[in-house]
Each structure stands twice: as C-alpha cells, then as structure tokens.
C-alpha positions in Angstrom: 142.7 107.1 97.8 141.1 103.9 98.7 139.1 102.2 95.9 137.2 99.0 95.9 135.2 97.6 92.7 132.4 95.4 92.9 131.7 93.8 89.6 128.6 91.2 88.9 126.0 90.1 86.6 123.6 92.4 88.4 120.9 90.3 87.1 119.5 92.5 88.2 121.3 94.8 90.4 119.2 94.1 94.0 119.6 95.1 98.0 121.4 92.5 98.8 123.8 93.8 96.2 123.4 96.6 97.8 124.0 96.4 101.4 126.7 94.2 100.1 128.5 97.2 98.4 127.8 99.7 101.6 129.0 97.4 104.2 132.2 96.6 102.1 132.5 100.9 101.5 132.1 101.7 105.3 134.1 98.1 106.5 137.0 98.9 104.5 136.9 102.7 104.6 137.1 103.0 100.9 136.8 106.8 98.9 134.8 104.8 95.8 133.5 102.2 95.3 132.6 101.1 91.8 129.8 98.7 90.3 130.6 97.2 87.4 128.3 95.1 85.6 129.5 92.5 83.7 128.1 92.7 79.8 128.9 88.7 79.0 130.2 87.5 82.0 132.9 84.9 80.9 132.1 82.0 83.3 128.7 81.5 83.5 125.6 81.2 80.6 123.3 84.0 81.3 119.6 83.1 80.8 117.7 84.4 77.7 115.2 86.2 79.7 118.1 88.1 81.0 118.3 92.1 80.8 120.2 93.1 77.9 124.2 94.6 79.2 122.7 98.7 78.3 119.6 97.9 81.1 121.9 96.1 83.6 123.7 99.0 83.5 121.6 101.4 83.7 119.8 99.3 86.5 123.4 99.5 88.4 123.4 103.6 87.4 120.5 104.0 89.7 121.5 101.5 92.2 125.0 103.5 92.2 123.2 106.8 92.9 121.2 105.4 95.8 124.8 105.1 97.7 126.5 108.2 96.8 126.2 110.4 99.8 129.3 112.9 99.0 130.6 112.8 95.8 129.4 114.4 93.1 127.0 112.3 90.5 129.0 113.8 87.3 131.9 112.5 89.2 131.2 109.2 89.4 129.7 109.2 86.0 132.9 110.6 84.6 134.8 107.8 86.1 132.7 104.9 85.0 132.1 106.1 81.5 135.9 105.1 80.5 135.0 101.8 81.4 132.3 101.2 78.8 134.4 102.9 75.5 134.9 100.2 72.8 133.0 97.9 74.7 129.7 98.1 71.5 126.7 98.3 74.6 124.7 101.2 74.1 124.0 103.0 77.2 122.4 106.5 78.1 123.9 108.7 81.1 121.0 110.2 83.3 122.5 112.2 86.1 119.2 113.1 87.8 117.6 110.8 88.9 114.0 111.4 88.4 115.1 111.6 85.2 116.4 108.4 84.5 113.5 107.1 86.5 111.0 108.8 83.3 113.9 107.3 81.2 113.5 103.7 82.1 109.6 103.7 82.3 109.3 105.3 79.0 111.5 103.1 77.3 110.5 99.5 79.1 108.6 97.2 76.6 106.1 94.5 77.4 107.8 91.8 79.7 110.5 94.2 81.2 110.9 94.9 85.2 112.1 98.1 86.2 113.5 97.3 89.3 114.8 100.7 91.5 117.4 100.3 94.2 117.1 103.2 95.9 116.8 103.4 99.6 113.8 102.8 99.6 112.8 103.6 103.5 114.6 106.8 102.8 112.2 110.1 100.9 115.6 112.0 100.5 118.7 111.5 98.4 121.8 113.1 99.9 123.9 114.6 96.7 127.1 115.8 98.5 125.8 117.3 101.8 122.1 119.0 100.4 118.9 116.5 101.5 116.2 117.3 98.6 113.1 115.0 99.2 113.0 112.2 96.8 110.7 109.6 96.9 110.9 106.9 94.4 106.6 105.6 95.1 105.7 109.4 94.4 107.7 109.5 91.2 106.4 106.8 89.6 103.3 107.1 91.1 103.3 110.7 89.4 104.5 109.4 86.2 101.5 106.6 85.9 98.8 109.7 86.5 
C-alpha cells in the first residue's frame, strides 16, 4: 500500500492545499493520503487570531472528505483518530457531511470563518462509487432560511 502524509498548519486548510494534496495522490499513485494538521507547530509562532487546533482540524475533516472518491469515510476516520489520542485537543467526528456542515455553523462564534473546501464546482460528492447530489451553497443556504 502506498501512503503519503501531508501535514501543515492548515491555517486554514485552503485549495491550494488542496490541489496540492490531489496532484501529489494522483502524481505518486498513492492508496491514502493523510492531512494532518499540526496542533502547535514546533517551528513557527502561530498568530493569535489563529483557529484553535479542534477547528483546524475539523476544517481539514471536511477538506479530507472533499477528496475521498473510493474509500470509505469511517475508514479514513478510523485511521486518523489514532493520531489525535493523548494529544488534549478536543475534536468532534462528523461523518456526513451535511452534518458537520450544521456542526460548524452552529457552533462558530462572532469573528470565526467557516471556510468549506469542498469542490466547489462540483454538486455531487462521490463516497466509494455512489454520486448523491451535494451542494455545499444549497446547504448552507438552507441552513441560514
């Protein structure tokens, strides 16, 4: 199995991130690819307006679904969650996505950016080898209503 991690501030996670990760995935014909975010990224200050580790993560959750195309989410989820045991960050797992879209808007606070990093030109999100219609404008347009 061929493996590649990409690990970063993610500050925030972004498309150049992104396409970054999916070039690197289909370049080097890799069977996962993880993001890991770093919490307190050892050689650099990170600003005080930056997103705390939990929402960095769960930015790069998102992100991370937007590229799966095969594998199953639980999957991936299953293999990241090792990672962040012991660490003290507080995180949430979402699987579906509209979901942890709800998830973020309901918890942002006053000064926050919920940024997602879907594919945004695409209204579908491959899980495996199903297409189900997602559009990211229409959920949260839905969810401000």
């Amino acid at each position: 199995m061929r493996i590649g991690i990409y690990g970063g501030t993610f500050d925030p996670i972004h498309l150049g991130h992104m396409c970054a990760a999916q070039y690197a995935a289909e370049l080097l014909h890799l069977d996962r690819l993880y993001l890991i975010p770093a919490g307190l990224p050892p050689h650099k200050h990170l600003a005080d307006s930056t997103p705390a580790p939990e929402h960095r993560l769960h930015m790069t959750e998102l992100a991370a679904d937007a590229l799966s195309r095969t594998e199953c989410p639980a999957d991936i989820i299953a293999d990241i969650l090792p990672g962040l045991e012991g660490t003290g960050t507080p995180y949430e797992v979402i699987e579906d996505r509209v979901e942890a879209i709800h998830w973020a808007m309901d918890h942002a606070q006053a000064g926050d950016v919920i940024v997602l990093c879907g594919k945004g030109h695409e209204t579908y999100q491959e899980v495996g080898h199903e297409k189900r219609h997602m559009d990211e404008r229409e959920i949260v347009a839905e969810y401000l209503k």
